[in-house]
Every structure is written in C-alpha cells, then in structure tokens.
C-alpha positions in Angstrom: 0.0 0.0 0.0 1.5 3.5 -1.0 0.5 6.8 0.7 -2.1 8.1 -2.6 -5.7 9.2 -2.2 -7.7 9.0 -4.9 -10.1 11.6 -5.5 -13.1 10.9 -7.6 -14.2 14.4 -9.0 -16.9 14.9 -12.1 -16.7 18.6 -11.5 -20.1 19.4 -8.9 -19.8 20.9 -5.5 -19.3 18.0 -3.7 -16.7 16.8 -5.7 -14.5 19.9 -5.1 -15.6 19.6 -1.3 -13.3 16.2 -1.3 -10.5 17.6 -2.8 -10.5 20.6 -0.1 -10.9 17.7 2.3 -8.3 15.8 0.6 -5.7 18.7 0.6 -6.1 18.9 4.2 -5.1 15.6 4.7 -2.3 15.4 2.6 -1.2 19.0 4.1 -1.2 17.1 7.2 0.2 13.5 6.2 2.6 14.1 3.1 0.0 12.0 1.6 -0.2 12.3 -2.8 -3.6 12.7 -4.2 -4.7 11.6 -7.5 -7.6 13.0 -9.1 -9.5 10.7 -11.1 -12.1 11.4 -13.3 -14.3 8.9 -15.3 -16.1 9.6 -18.5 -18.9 7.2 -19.3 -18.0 4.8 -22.3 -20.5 5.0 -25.1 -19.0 2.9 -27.9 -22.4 2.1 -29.7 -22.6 1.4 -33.5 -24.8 4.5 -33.4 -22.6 7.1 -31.7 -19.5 5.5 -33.7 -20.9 6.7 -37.1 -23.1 9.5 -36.5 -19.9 11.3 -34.4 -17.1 9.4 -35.4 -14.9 7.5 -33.3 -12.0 9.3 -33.4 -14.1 12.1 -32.7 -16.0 11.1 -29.9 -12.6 9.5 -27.9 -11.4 13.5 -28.5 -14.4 14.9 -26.8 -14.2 12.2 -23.9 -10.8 13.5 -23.5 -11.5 17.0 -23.9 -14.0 17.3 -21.1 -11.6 15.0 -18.5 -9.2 18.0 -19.1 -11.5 20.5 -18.2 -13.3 19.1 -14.9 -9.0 17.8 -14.2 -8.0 21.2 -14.7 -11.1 23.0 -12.4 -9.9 19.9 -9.6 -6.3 21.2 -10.5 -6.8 24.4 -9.6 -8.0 23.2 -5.8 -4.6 21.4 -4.7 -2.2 23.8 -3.9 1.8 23.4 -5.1 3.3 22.4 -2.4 1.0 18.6 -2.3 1.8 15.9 -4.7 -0.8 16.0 -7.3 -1.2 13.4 -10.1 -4.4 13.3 -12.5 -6.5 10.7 -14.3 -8.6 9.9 -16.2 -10.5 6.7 -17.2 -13.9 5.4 -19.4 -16.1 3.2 -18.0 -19.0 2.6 -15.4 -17.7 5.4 -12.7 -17.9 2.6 -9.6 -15.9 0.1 -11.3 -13.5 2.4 -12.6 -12.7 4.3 -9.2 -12.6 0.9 -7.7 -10.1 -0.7 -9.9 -7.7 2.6 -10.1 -7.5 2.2 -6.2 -6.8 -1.8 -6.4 -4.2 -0.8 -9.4 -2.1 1.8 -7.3 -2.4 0.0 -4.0 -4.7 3.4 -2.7 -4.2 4.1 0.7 -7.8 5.2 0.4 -10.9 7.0 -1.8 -12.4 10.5 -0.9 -15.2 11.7 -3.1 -18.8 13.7 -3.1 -21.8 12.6 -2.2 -24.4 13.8 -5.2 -27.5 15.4 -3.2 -30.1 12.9 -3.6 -33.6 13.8 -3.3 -35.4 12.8 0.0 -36.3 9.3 -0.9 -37.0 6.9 2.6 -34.2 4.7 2.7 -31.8 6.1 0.6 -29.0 7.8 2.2 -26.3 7.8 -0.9 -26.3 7.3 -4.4 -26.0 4.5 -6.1 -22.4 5.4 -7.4 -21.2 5.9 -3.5 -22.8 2.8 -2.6 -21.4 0.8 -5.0 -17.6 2.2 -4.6 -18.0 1.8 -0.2 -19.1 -2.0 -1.4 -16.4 -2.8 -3.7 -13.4 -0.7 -2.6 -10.1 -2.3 -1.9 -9.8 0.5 0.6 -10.9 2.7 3.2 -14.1 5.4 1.4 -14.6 8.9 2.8 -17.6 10.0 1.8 -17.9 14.2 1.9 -21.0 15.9 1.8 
C-alpha cells in the first residue's frame, strides 16, 4: 500500500468539497492525491458513425481536461498531485484505479439525492464503499 488518495471528481460541488478535504489531509500526512475522473463509455454502433470515433474519444478526453483542470486548480503546489482519467461505469472504474495503485484510500462527493425513505447515498457511493479495496470517505 503506498500513501495516494484518490479523489473521484466529475466537476459538482461536492466533488471539489473532497478535494478541499483531501488537501487537508495530505497537508497534514505528506499524503499524494490523485484525481481521477471517469467519463462514461459509449461505444455504440450509433454514436461510432453518426460522431465518429476518433471524434467522440477527442471529446471524452477534452472534457476530462476541463473538470481535471477546475480539480487542479483546488490542490495547492506544495502537495503531490497526479491526475486521471478513465472510461467506464464510474464505480468500477474508481474501484479498480485504487486496487491498481495500491490506494491508501478513496475520498469523493456525495451527489445530493432527493429525500427518498431509505436512501441515504447514491447508487455510485454505494457501490464504490461495497467494492473498494480500501478505506471510502464519503464528503457531503
């Protein structure tokens, strides 16, 4: 196990919430972070020739940038920062980057849910805290 956090960020509120949070801890610790963000894969026969492949992998990549870059601009220069990003389900793939770098844990935002009875986090939280090969922080 190494000393990186990985923070889950798709750009809201909460998201940046966790990397404030994280930054304190690494402050703190020495700790890296690694901000990770996952863009959904759509590789349908559909969205492949209407858009283009090529095309659509460019604008995947081109909005990663720009919610990295926003994250970026949260850590401050004196913590070790690395960025990611990856395509998949968002669960899965924050799940396996962890297991991958050995994370020392996860941090991200909870999504505002509406009052439903019952439901406490979203389905994407949920599934990370079940799957994780670490310890989840969950800010709100």
């Amino acid at each position: 196990m190494n000393n990186t956090l990985i923070v889950a960020i798709d750009g809201s509120q909460q998201s940046l919430s966790a990397i404030d949070y994280a930054v304190k801890l690494a402050r703190a610790s020495g700790y890296t972070i690694e901000l990770l963000h996952v863009q959904p894969k759509i590789n349908t026969h559909y969205a492949n020739k209407k858009i283009g492949k090529k095309q659509l992998q460019e604008y995947k990549k081109e909005q990663a940038m720009k919610v990295l870059k926003k994250g970026k601009m949260r850590v401050d220069k004196d913590v070790d920062l690395k960025v990611k990003w990856r395509q998949g389900l968002t669960a899965e793939e924050v799940c396996c980057e962890a297991k991958d770098v050995q994370a020392l844990g996860i941090i991200m935002g909870a999504r505002s849910v509406k009052k439903i009875k019952g439901r406490l986090l979203g389905s994407t939280c949920y599934s990370v805290i079940k799957n994780a090969p670490c310890p989840v922080t969950i800010v709100s």
